[in-house]
C-alpha positions as CSV (number, residue, x, y, z in Angstrom):
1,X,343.7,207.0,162.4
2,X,339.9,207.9,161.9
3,X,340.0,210.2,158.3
4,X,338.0,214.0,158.7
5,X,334.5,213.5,157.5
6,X,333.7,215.7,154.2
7,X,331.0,218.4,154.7
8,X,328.2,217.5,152.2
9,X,327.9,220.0,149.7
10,X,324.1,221.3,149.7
11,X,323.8,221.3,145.7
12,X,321.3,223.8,144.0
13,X,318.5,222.6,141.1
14,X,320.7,224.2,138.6
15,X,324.0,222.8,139.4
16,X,322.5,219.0,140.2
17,X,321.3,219.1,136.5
18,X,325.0,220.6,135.6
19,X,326.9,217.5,137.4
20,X,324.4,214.8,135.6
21,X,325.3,216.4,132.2
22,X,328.8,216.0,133.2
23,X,328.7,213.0,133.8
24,X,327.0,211.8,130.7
25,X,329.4,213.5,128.6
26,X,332.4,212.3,130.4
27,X,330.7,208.6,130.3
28,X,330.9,208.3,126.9
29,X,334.2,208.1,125.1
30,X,332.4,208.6,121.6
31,X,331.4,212.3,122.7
32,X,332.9,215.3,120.4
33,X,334.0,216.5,123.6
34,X,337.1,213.5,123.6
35,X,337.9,214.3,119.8
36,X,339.7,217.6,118.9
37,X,339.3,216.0,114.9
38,X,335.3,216.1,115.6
39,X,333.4,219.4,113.9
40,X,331.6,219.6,117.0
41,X,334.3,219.3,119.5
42,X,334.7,223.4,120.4
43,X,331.0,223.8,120.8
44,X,331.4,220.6,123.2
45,X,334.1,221.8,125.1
46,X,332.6,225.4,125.3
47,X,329.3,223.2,126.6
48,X,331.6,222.0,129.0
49,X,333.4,225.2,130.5
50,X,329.8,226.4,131.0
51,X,328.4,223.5,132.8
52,X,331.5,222.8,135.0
53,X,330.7,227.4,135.8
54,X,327.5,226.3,136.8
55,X,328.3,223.2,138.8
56,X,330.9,225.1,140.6
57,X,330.2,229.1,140.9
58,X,332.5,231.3,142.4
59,X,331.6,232.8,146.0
60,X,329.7,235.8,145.6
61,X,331.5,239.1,147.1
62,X,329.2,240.7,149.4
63,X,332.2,243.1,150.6
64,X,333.7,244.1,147.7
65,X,337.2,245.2,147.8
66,X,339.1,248.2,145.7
67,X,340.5,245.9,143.0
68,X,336.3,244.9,142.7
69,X,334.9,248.5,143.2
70,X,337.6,249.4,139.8
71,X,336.5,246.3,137.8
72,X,332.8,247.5,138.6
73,X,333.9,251.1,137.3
74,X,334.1,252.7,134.0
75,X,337.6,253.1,133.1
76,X,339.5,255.8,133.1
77,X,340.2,256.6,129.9
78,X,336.8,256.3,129.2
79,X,334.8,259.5,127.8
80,X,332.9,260.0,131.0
81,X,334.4,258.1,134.5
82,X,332.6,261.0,136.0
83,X,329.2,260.2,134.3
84,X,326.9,259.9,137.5
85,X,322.9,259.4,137.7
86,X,321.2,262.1,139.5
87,X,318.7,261.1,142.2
88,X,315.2,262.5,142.1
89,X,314.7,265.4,144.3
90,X,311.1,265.9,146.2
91,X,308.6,268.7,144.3
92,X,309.8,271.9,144.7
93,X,313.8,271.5,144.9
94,X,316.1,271.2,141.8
95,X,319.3,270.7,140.7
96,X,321.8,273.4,141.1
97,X,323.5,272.4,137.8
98,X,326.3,275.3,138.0
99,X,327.4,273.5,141.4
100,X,327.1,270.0,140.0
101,X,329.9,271.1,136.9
102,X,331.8,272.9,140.1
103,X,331.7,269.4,141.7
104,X,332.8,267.7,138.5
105,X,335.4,270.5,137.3
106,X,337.1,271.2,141.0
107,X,336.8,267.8,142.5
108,X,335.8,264.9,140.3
109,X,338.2,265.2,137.5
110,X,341.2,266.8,139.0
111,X,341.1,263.8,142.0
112,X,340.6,260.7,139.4
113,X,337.6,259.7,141.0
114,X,336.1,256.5,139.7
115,X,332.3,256.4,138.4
116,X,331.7,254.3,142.1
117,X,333.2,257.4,144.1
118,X,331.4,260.5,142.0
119,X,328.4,258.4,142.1
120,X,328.8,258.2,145.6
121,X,329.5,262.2,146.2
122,X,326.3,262.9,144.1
123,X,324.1,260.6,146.3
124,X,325.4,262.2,149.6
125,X,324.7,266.2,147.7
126,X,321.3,265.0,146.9
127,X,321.0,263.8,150.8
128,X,321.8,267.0,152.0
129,X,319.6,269.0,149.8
130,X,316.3,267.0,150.5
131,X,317.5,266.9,154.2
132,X,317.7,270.6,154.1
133,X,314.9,273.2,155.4
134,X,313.3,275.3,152.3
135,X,315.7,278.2,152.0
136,X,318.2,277.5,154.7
137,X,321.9,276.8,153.4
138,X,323.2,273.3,153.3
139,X,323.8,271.9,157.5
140,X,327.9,271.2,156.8
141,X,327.8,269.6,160.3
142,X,325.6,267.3,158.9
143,X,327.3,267.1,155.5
144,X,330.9,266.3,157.2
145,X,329.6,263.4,159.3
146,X,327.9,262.1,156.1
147,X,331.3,262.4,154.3
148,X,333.4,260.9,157.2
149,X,331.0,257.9,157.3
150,X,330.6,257.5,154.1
151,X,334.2,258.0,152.4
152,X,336.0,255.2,153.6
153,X,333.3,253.3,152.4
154,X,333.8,254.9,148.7
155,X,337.5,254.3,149.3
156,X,338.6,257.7,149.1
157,X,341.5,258.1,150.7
158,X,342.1,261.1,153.9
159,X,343.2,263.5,151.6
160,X,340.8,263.2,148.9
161,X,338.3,263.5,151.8
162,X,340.1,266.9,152.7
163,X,339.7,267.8,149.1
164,X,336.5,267.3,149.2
165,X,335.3,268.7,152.4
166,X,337.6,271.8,151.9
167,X,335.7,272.0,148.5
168,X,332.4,272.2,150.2
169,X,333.0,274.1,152.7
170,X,334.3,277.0,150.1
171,X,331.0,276.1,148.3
172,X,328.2,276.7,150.8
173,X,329.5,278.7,153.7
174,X,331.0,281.3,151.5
């Protein structure tokens, strides 16, 4: 019975340079790395965890999943999950800072948002006022289709999409 044939592994600069360090170290019995009694045997070991990381890196996560998005996030109990970065607006508009507490006070907070998700809700606000005409209100059409795309994306769930687009529609159309 004819064996599978291995794929060849396409090895980077970095990580051919890892495996020929590995395999001095593990050629030579004498190395610190073989004697726990040796003074310089956790600095060899240590040496070791790092160049087998390099050798062999983990996939990167181009899709990252909820468990990733809250690793990425500020925690909770932090001082300030909700701390966001504001975008720049064009010349001429600003920062309706009384609606951005609103936001944080009404929605953020009392939802558990993560720092991903209010960054997220302050990216799609600043959208809307750059997209809007000097002086006209906020286009909700455009604002709810933005949200709809967008909040399964964040990971919000249906209802904390409800929250948010009852929220904003109290907001600007009152």
């Amino acid at each position: 019975m004819d064996e599978p044939v291995a794929q060849q592994e396409t090895l980077s600069p970095t990580q051919v340079a890892a495996q020929q360090r590995i395999s001095v170290v593990t050629s030579d019995p004498k190395n610190p790395y073989f004697n726990r009694e040796d003074p310089q045997h956790e600095a060899a070991v240590r040496e070791m965890a790092s160049l087998h990381q390099t050798r062999h890196p983990a996939p990167a996560n181009t899709s990252p999943d909820a468990a990733e998005l809250k690793k990425r996030d500020v925690p909770l109990e932090s001082h300030r999950p909700d701390a966001v970065v504001l975008p720049e607006l064009p010349d001429g508009q600003a920062w309706d800072f009384g609606t951005l507490d609103d936001l944080a006070k009404d929605v953020i907070r009392p939802m558990a948002l993560t720092q991903t998700q209010s960054q997220g809700i302050v990216d799609m606000y600043a959208a809307l006022l750059i997209a809007r005409e000097d002086g006209k209100p906020l286009d909700m059409a455009l604002a709810m289709r933005l949200l709809n795309t967008r909040g399964p994306q964040l990971l919000l769930s249906e209802a904390q999409m409800q929250r948010i687009k009852a929220w904003a529609t109290d907001r600007f159309t009152s």
